[in-house]
N, C-alpha and C positions, 0 to 999 in steps of 0.2 A: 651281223658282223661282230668277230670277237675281237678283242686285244688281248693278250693271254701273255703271260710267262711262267717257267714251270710252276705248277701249282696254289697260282693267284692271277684273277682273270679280270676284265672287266667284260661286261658284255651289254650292247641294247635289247631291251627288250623285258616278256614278262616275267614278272617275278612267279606264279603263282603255275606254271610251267617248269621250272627249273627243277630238275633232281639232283636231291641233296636230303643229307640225312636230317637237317635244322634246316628252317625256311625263317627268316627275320622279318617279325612284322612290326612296320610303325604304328605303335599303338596310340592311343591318348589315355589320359590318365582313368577316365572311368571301365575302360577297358571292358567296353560295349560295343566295339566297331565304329567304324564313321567312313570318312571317304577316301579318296585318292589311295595308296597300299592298303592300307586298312579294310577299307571296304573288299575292296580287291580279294584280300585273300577269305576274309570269311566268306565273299559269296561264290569264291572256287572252292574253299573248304566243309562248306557246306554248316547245319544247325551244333554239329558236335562241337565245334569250335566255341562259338558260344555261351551253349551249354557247360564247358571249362574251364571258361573265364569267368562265368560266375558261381562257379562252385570253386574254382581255389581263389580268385582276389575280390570279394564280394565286395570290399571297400577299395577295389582299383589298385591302383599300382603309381608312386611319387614321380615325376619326370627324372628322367635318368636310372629307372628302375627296370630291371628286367622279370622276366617270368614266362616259365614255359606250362603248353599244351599240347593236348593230341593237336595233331594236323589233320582229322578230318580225310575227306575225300583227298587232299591233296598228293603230292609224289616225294613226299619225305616223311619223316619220322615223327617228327619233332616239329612244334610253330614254336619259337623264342620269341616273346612279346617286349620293346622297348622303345619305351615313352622317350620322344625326343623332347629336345627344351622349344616351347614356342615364343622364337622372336619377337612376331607378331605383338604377344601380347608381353615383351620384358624379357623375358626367360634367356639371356645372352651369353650365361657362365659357358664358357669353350667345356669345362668339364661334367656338366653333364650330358653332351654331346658327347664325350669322348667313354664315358660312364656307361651309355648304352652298348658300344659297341665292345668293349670288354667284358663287360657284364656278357653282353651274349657269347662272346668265348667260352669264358670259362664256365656258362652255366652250358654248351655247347660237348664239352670235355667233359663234366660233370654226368651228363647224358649218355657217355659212349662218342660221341658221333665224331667222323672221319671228315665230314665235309657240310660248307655250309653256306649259304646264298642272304647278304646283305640288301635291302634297298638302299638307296640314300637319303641316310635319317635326315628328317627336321629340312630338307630341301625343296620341299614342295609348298604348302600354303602355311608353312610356320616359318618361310620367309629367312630360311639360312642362309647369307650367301656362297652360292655355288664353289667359287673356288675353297674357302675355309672348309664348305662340309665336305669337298671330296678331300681333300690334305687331313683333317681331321679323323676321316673314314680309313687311308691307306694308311697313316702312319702308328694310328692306336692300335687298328689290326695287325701289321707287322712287328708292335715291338710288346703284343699281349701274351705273356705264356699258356699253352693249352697245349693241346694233342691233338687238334684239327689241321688235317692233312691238304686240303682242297676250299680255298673262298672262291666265292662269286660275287663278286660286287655286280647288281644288277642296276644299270641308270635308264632314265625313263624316257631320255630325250636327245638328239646329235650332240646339240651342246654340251649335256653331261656327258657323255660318250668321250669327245673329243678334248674336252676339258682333263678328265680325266687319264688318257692315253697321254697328254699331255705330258701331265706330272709326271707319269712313269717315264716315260721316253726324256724326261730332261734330268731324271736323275735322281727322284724322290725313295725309288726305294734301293739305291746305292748307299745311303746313309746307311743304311742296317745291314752294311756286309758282316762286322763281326758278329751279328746272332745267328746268322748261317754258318761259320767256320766253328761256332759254338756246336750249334746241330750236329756238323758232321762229325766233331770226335766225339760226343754222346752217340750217335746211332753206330759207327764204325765201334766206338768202345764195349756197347751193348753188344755186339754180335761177336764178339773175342778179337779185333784186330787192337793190336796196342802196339806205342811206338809208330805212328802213322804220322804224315803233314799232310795237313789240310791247309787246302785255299776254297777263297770262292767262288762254290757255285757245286763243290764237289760232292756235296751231302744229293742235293739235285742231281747227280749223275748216279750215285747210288740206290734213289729211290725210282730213277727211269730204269734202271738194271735191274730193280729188283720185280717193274712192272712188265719187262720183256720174260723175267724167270731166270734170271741170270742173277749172282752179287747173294751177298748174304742177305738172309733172312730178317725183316725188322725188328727188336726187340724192345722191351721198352725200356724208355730210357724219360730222362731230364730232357728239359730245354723246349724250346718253340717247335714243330714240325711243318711253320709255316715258313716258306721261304719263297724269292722271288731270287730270277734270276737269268741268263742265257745261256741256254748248253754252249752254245758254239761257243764261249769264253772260257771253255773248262779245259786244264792244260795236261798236257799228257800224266803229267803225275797222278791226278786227280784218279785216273783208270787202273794206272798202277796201286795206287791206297786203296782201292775197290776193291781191287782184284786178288790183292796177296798181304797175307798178314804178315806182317815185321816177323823177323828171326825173335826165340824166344827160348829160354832154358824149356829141359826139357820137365824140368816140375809142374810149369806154369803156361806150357801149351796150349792154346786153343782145341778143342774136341775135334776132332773131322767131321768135312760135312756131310749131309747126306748123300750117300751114292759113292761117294770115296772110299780108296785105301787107307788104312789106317798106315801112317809114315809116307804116302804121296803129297807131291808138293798140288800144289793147286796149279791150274794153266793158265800160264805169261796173259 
């Protein structure tokens, strides 16, 4: 079962399954494998895994540290390794909990990669509790700059599952409307529309447009390309900003697109 909004999901189930171009693993710090995710994915990843945690972190990696490798047999690209803090034994700073999950963004962006699957750090026998590490998980991920298109928060249990549909459905990731009304004039600005109003949710309607084959082309730009959101709150205007670029002198017109007349208007 998913809980999904566009292009930020949670889901039950296993991590080591998931396709995604990064797969996050909870590491520890000697960053030799151990149990619970950890184990998990090196014994789906198989010995290469291994093998590249100890030829690039020979002396491990600090809690709150990140680092990537192959991913082995597994169905992504990329394994980002980050050492959660353990409660258990002291380790209670919120910020290197929040450390590991940005770290993996941007070392995520860093990589190329379009898309990418969380566990939930530090919530299993390092004793985080549950509600802090899932708020902790959704809100550093939504307010981290990168270029990753698609998360997966994967949780291991109902309770996380539901805990987390939770937050979202009560309004957790409504706090970050304006970095999505950010988005959409960076990705609209990038593709030649200028003079546009954006609301939110509309950047989301441009990148489901642009997934049908429809809407401009993405280019690269500034800002988060991570958003959450409900199509069905997107208001007409939002299709019109999509769909037709503001009037504009004729010095500083946008190029036509492809398959266009040059001097045809685009279609309403």
């Amino acid at each position: 079962m998913t809980v999904s909004a566009p292009l930020f999901r949670v889901v039950r189930g296993d991590i080591t399954r998931l396709r995604a171009d990064v797969v996050v693993n909870a590491a520890n710090r000697a960053m030799r494998g151990g149990g619970g995710v950890d184990g998990a994915i090196h014994r789906a990843g198989g010995p290469e895994i291994l093998a590249d945690c100890v030829r690039r972190f020979p002396d491990g990696l600090p809690t709150g540290g990140v680092g990537w490798t192959t991913a082995g047999d597994l169905p992504a690209r990329y394994v980002v390794h980050a050492v959660g803090p353990n409660r258990a034994a002291g380790e209670s700073d919120p910020s290197l909990l929040r450390s590991c999950y940005s770290g993996a963004i941007r070392t995520a962006t860093d990589l190329g990669a379009r898309s990418i699957a969380f566990p939930l750090i530090s919530a299993g026998v390092y004793r985080w509790p549950l509600d802090d590490a899932i708020r902790i998980a959704i809100e550093t991920i939504l307010t981290t700059p990168g270029a990753v298109e698609l998360v997966t928060l994967a949780v291991f249990d109902d309770a996380a599952h539901e805990r987390a549909t939770a937050l979202l459905q009560g309004g957790l990731a409504d706090r970050f409307v304006p970095f999505r009304i950010l988005d959409a004039v960076a990705h609209l600005h990038a593709a030649g529309y200028h003079q546009v109003r954006c609301r939110p949710y509309v950047y989301d309607r441009a990148l489901a447009r642009r997934g049908r084959g429809g809407g401009p082309a993405r280019g690269r730009c500034s800002g988060r390309a991570l958003l959450v959101g409900r199509g069905t709150d997107v208001p007409r205007c939002a299709g019109r900003a999509v769909d037709q670029p503001a009037r504009t002198r004729s010095s500083d017109a946008a190029p036509p697109r492809p398959g266009s007349r040059a001097g045809s208007r685009p279609p309403a």
